[in-house]
C-alpha positions as MATLAB code, in Angstrom:
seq = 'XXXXXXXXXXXXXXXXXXXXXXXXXXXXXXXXXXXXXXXXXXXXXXXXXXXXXXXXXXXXXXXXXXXXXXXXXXXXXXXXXXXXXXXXXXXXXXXXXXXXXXXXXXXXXXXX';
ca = [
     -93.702   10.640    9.021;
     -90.622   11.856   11.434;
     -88.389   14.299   10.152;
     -84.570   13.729   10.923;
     -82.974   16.939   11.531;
     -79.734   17.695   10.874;
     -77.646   20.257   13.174;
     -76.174   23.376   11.878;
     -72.339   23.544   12.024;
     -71.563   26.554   13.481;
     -68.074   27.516   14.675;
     -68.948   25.958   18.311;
     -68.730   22.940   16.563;
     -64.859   22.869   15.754;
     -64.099   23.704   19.273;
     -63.392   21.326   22.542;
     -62.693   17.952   23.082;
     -65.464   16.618   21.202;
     -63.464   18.130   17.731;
     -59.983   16.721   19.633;
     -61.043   13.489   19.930;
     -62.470   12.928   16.580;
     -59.476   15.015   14.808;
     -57.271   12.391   16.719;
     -59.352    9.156   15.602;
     -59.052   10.347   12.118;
     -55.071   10.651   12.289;
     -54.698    7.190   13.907;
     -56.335    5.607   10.997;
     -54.397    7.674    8.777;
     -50.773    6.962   10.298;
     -52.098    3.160   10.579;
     -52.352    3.155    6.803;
     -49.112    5.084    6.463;
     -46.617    3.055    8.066;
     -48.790   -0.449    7.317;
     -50.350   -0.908   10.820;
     -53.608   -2.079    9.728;
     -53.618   -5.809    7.617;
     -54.407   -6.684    4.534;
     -53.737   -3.067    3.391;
     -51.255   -2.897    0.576;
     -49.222    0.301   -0.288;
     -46.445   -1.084   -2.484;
     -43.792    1.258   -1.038;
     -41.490   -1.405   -0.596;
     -41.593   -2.878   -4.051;
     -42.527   -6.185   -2.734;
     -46.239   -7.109   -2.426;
     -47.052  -10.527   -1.160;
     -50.563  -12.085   -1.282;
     -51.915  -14.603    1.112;
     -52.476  -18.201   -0.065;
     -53.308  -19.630    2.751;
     -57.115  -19.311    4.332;
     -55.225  -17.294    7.789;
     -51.985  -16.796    8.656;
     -51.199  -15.242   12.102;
     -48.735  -12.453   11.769;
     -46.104  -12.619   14.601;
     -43.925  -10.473   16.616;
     -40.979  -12.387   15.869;
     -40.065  -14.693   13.200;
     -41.160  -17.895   15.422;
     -44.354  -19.653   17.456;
     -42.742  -18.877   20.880;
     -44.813  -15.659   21.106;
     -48.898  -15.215   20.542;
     -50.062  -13.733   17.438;
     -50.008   -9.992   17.462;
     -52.440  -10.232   14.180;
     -54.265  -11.813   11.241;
     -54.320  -11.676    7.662;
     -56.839  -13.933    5.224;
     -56.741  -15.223    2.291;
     -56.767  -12.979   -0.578;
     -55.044   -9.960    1.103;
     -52.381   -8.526    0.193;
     -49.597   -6.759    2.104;
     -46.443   -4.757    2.159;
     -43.457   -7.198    2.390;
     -39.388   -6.796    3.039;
     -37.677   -9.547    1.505;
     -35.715  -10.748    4.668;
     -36.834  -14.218    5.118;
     -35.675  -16.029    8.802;
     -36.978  -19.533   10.082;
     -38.928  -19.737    7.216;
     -40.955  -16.678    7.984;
     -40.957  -13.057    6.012;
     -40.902   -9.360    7.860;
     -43.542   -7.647    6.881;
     -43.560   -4.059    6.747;
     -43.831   -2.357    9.394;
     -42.058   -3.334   13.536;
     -42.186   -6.551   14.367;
     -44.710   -8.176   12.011;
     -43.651  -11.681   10.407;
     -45.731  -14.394    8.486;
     -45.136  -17.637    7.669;
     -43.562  -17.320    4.188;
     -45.243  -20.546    2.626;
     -48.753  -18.714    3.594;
     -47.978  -15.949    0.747;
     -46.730  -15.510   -2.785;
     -45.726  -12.484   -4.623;
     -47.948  -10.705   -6.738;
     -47.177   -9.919  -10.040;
     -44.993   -7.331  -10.781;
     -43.494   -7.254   -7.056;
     -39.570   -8.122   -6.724;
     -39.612   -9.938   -3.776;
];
């Protein structure tokens, strides 16, 4: 049978880009989650949690069709949600991030 073996860490091992670039991968995710960047991912820092209802909705850039989808969210997740409505679509937390508003309902306990 092979035998997997497993490096030492040794304080060569926290130095150069190789430590740079995965110290920097982990902070991305981590300031995605923050500020809401990745979908589906709900903090409840803005008191009003919405919950998708419909099987996808794209998220937008602007509260309209004229522009491609910038994202996706499916049914069942639940997001961070302001509660300015436009056009009959809702800003999501976060820049420029709108869903259709009939795609979502609050969940409970959120004041939307």
């Amino acid at each position: 049978m092979a035998k997997i073996k497993v490096p030492k860490l040794e304080a060569s091992t926290f130095r150069g880009w190789t430590f740079v670039l995965v110290a920097g991968a982990v902070l991305t995710v981590l300031a995605m989650i923050d500020r809401g960047g990745l979908t589906g991912l709900a903090t409840g820092r803005t008191g009003c949690v919405m919950t998708v209802t419909a099987s996808e909705v794209n998220i937008r850039s602007t509260p309209g069709t004229e522009l491609a989808p910038v994202g996706l969210l499916r049914q069942g997740d639940e997001t961070d949600a302001q509660r300015v409505i436009t056009n009959g679509f809702r800003q999501l937390a976060g820049e420029g991030r709108w869903v259709l508003d009939a795609s979502l309902t609050p969940t409970a306990g959120s004041r939307c």
